[in-house]
N, CA, C and O atoms as a DFTB+ gen file, in Angstrom:
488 C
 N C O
     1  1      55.938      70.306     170.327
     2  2      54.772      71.158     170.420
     3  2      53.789      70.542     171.403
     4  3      53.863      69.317     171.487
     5  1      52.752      71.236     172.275
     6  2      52.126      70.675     172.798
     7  2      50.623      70.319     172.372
     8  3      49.938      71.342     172.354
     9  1      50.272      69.748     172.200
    10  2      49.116      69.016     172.104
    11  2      47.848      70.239     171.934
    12  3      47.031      70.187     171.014
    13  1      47.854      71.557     173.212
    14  2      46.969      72.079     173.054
    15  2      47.390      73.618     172.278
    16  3      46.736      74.656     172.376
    17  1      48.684      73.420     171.484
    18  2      49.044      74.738     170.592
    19  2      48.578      73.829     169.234
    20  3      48.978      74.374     168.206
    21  1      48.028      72.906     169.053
    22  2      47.691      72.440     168.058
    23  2      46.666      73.275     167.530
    24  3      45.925      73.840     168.335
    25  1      46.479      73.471     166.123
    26  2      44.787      74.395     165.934
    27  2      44.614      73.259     164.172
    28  3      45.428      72.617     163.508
    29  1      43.399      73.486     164.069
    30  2      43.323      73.001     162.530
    31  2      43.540      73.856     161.441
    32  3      43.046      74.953     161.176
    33  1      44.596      72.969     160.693
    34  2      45.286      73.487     159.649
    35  2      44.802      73.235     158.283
    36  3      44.235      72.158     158.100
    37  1      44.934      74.085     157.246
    38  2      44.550      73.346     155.795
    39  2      45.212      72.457     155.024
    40  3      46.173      71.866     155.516
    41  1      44.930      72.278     154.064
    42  2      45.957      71.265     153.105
    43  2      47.142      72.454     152.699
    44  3      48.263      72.022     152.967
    45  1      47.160      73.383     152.312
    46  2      48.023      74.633     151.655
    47  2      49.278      74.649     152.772
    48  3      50.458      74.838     152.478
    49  1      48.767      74.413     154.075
    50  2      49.605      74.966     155.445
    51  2      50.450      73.575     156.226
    52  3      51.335      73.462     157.074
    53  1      49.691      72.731     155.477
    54  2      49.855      71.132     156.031
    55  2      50.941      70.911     154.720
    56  3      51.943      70.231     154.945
    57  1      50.824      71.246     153.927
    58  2      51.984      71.060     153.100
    59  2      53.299      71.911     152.948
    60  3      54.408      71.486     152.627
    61  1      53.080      72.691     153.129
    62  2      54.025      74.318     153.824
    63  2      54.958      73.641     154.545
    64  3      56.148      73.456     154.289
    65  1      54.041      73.149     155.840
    66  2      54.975      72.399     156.792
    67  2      55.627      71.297     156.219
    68  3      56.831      71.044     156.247
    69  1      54.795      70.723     155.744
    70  2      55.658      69.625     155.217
    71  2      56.902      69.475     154.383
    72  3      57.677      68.520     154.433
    73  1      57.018      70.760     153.445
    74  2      58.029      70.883     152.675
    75  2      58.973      71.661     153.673
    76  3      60.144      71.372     153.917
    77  1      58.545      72.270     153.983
    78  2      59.658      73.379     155.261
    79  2      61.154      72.160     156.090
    80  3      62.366      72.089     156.293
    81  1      59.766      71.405     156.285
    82  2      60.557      69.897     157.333
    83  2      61.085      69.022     156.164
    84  3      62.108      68.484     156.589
    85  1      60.921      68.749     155.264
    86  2      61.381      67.898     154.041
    87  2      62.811      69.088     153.774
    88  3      63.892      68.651     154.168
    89  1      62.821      70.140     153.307
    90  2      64.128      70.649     153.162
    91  2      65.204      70.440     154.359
    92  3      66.355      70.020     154.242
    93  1      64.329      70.962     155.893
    94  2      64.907      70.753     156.919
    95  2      65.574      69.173     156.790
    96  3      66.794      69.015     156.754
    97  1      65.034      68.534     156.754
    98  2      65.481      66.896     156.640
    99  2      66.451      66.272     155.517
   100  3      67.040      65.192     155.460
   101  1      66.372      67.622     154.451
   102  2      67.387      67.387     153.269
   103  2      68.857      67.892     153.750
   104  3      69.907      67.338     153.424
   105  1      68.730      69.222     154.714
   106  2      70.262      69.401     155.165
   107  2      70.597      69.104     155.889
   108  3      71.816      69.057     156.057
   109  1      69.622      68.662     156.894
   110  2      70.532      67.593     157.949
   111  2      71.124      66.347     157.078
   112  3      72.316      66.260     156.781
   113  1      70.154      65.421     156.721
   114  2      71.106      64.229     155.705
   115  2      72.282      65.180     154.844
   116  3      73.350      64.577     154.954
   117  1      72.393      65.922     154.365
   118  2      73.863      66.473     153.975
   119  2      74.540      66.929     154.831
   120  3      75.730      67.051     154.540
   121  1      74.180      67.290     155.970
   122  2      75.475      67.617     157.101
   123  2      75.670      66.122     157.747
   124  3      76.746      65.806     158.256
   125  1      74.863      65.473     157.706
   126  2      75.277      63.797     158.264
   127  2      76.533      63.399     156.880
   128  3      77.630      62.952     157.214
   129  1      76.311      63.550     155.873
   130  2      76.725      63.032     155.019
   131  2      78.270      63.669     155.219
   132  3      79.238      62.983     155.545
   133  1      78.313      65.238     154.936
   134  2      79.220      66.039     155.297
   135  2      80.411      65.423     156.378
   136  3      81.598      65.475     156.056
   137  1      80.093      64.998     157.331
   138  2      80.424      64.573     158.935
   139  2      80.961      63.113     158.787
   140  3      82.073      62.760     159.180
   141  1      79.973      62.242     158.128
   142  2      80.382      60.916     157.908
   143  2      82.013      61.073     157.154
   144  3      83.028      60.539     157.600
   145  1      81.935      61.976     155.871
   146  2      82.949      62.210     154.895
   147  2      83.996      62.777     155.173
   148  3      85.022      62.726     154.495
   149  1      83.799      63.552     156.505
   150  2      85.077      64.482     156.943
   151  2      85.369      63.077     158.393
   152  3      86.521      62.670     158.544
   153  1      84.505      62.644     159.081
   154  2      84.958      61.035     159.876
   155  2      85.369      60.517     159.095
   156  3      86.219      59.896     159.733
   157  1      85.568      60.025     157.525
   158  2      86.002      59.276     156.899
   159  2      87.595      59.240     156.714
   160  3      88.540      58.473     156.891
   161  1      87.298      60.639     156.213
   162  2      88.694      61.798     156.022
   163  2      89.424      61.624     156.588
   164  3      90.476      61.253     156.068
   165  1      89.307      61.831     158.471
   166  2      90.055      61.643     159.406
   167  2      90.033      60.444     159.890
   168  3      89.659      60.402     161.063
   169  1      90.317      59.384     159.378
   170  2      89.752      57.806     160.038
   171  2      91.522      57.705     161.111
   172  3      91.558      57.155     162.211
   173  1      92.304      58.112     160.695
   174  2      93.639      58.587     160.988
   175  2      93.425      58.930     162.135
   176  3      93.429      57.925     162.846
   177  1      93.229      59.867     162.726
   178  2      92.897      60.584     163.812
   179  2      91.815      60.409     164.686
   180  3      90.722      59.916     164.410
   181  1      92.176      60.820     165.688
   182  2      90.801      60.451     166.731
   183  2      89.900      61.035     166.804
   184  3      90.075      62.037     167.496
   185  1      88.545      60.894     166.269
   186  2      87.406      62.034     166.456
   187  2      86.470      62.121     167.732
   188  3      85.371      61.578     167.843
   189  1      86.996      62.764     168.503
   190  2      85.982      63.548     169.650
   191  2      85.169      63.761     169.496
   192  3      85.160      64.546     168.548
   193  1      84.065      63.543     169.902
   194  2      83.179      64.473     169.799
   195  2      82.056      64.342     168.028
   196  3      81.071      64.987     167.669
   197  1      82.489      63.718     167.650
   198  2      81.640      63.702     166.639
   199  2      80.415      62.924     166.415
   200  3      79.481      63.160     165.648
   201  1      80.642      61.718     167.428
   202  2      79.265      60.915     167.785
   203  2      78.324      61.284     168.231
   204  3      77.145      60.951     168.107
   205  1      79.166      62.500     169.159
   206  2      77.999      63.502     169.655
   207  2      77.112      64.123     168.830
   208  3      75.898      64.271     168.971
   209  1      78.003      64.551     167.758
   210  2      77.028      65.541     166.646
   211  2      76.075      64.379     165.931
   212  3      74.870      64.625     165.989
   213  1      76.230      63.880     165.661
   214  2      75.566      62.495     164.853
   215  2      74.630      62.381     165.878
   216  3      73.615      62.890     165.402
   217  1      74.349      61.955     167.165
   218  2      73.740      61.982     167.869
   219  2      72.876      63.206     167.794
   220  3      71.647      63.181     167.715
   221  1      73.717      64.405     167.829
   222  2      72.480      65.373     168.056
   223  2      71.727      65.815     166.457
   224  3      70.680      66.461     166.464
   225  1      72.417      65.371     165.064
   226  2      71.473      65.732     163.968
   227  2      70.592      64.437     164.386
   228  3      69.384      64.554     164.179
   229  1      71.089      63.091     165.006
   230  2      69.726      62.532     164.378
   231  2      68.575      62.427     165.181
   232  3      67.617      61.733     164.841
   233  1      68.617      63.193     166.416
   234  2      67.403      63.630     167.113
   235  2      66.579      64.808     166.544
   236  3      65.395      65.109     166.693
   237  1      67.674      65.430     165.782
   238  2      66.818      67.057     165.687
   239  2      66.128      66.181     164.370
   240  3      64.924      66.433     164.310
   241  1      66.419      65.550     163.669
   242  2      65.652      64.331     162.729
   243  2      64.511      63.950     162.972
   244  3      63.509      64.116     162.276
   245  1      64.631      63.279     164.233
   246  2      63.883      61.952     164.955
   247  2      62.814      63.527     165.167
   248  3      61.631      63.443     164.837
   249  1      63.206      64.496     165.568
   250  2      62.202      66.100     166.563
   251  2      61.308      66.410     165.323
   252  3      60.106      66.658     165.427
   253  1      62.143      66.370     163.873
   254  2      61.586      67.107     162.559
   255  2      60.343      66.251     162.122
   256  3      59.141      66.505     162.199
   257  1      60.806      65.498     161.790
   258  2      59.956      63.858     161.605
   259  2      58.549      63.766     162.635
   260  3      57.373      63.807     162.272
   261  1      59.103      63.625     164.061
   262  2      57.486      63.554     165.026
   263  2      56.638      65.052     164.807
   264  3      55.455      65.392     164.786
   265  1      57.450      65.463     164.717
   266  2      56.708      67.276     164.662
   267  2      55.658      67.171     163.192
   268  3      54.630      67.847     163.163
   269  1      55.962      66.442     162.241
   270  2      55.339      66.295     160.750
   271  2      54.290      65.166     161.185
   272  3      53.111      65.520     161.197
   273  1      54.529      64.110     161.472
   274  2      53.179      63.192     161.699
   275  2      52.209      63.908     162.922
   276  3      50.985      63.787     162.964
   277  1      53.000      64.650     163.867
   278  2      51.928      65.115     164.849
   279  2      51.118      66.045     163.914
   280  3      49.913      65.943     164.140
   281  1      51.424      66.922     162.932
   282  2      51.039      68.104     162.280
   283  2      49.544      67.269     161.173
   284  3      48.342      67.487     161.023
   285  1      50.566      66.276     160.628
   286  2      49.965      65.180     159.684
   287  2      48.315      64.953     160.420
   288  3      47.265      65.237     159.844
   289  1      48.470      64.190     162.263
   290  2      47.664      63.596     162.339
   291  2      46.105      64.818     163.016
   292  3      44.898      64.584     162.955
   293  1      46.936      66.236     163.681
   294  2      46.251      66.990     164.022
   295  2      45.176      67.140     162.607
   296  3      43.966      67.083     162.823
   297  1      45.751      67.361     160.955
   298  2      44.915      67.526     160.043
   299  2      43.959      66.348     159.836
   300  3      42.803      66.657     159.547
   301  1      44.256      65.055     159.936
   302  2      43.434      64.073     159.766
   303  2      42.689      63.934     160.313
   304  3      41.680      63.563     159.714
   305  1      42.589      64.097     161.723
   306  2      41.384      64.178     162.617
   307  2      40.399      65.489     162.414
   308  3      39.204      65.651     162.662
   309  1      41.351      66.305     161.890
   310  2      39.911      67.380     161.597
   311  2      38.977      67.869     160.699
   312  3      37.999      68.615     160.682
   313  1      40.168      66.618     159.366
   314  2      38.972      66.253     158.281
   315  2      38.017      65.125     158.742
   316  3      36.845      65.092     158.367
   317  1      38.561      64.202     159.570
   318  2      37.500      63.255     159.984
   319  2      36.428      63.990     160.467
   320  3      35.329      63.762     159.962
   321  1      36.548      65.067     161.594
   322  2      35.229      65.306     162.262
   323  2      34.435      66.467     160.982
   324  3      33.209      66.487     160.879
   325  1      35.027      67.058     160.396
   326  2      34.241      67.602     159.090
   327  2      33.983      66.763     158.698
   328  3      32.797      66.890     159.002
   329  1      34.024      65.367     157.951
   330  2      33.707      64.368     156.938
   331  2      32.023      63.976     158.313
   332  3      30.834      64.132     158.038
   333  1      32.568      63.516     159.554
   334  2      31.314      63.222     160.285
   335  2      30.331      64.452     160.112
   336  3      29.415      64.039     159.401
   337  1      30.149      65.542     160.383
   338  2      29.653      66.477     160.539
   339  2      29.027      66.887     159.484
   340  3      27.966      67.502     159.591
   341  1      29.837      66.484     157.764
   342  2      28.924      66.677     156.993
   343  2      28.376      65.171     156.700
   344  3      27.531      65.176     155.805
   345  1      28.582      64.219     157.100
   346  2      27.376      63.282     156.823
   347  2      25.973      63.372     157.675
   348  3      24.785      63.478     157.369
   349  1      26.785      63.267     159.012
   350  2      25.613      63.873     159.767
   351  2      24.199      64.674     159.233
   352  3      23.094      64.139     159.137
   353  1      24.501      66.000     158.932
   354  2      24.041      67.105     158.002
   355  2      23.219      66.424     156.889
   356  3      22.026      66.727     156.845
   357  1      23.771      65.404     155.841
   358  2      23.362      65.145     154.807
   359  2      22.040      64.058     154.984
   360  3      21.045      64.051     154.260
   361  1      22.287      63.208     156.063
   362  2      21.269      62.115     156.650
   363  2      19.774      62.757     157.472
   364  3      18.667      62.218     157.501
   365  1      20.227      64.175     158.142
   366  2      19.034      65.209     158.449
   367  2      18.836      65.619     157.326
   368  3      17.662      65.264     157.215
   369  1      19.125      66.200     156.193
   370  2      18.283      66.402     155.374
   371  2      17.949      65.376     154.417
   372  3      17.178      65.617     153.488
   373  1      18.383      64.453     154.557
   374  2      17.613      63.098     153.512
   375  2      16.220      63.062     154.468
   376  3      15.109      63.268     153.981
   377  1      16.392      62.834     155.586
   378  2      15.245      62.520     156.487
   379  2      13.839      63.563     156.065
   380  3      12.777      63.328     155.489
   381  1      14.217      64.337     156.444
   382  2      13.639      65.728     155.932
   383  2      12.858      65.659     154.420
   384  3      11.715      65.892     154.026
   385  1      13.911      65.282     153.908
   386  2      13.286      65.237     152.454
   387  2      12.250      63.982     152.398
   388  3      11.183      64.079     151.793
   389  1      12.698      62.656     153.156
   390  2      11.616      61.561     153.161
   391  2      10.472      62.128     153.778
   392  3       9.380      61.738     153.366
   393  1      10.505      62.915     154.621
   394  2       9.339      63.028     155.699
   395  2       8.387      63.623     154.385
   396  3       7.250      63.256     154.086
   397  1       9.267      64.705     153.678
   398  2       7.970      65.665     152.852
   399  2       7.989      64.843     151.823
   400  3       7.612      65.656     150.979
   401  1       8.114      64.004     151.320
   402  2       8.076      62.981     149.975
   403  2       6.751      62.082     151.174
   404  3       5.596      62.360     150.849
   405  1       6.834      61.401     152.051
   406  2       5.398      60.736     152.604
   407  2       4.287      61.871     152.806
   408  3       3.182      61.881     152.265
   409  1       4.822      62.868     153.730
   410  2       3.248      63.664     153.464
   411  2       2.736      63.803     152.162
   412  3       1.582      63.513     151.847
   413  1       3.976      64.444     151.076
   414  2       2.725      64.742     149.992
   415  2       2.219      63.435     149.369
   416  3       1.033      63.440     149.038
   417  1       2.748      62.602     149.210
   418  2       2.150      61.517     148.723
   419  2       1.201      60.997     149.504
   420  3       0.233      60.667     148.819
   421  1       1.002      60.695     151.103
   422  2       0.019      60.983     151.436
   423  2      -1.154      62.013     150.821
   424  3      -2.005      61.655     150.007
   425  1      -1.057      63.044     151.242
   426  2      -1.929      63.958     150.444
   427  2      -2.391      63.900     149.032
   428  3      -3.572      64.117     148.763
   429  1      -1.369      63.572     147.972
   430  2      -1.707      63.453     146.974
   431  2      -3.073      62.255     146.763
   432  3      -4.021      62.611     146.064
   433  1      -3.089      60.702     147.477
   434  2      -3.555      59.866     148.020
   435  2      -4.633      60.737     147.848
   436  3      -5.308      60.998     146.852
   437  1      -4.692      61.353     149.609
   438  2      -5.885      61.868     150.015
   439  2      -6.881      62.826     148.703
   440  3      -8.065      63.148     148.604
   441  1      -5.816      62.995     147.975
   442  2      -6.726      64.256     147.059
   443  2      -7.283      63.225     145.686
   444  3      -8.079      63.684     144.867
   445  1      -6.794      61.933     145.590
   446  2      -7.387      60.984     144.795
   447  2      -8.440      60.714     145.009
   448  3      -9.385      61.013     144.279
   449  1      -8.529      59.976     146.246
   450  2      -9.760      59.111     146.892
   451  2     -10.548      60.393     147.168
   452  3     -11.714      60.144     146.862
   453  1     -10.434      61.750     147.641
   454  2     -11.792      62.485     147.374
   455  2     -12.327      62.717     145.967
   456  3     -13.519      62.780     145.665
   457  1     -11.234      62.839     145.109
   458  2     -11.910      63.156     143.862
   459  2     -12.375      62.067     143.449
   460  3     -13.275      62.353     142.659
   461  1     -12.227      60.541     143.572
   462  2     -12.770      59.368     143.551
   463  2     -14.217      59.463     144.358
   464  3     -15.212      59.007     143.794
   465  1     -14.307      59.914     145.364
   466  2     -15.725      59.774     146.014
   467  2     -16.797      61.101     144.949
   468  3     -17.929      60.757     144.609
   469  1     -16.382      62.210     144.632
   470  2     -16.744      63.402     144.212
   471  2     -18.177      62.656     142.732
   472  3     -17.946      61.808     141.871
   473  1     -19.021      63.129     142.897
   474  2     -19.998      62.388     141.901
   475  2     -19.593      62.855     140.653
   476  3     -19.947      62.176     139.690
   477  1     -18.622      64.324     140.349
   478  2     -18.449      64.607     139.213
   479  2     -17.154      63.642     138.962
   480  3     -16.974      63.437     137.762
   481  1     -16.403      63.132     139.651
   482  2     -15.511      62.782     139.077
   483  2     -15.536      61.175     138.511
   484  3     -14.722      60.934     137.620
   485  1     -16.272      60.237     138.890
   486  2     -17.064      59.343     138.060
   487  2     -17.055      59.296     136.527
   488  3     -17.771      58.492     135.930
């Protein structure tokens, strides 16, 4: 896949894939297994061509496998920049909230010391 058919995926779709490629990866290891057992079978005879196939399940393997960590790492990075994005978010409004926690307490202050100066309040 290329890099820019990548899009962000959920956990529901990230696991989809993942099981899709986990079955995929369950019948290739049984057609390896299959192949080994029928090479076994024929240890007698000369097998042509069968290194080839071994060769080509364990790339479409090696293809199933990179295709799942690329899928894996496209999701991780796009919970990272959500995880940044909501801290980000959360540190502007802490700020926010400090700023109006000093004014009013300021103010509150201010509304002491006048009622402190006030002759009725004596």
């Amino acid at each position: 896949m290329a890099e820019k058919s990548f899009r962000f995926i959920d956990k529901t779709e990230l696991l989809d894939i993942m099981r899709r490629q986990e079955a995929e990866i369950e019948r290739l290891n049984a057609e390896i297994a299959k192949l080994a057992a029928d090479r076994d079978g024929q240890a007698q005879k000369p097998a042509y061509g069968s290194d080839r196939l071994l060769d080509e399940v364990s790339l479409s393997v090696e293809g199933v496998m990179k295709a799942a960590q690329e899928a894996a790492d496209v999701y991780l990075q796009g919970v990272r920049e959500q995880a940044d994005a909501m801290i980000k978010a959360a540190r502007r409004e802490c700020d926010e909230l400090m700023g109006f926690i000093d004014r009013s307490h300021s103010a509150l202050h201010d509304m002491i010391d006048s009622y402190k100066r006030c002759p009725s309040g004596n």
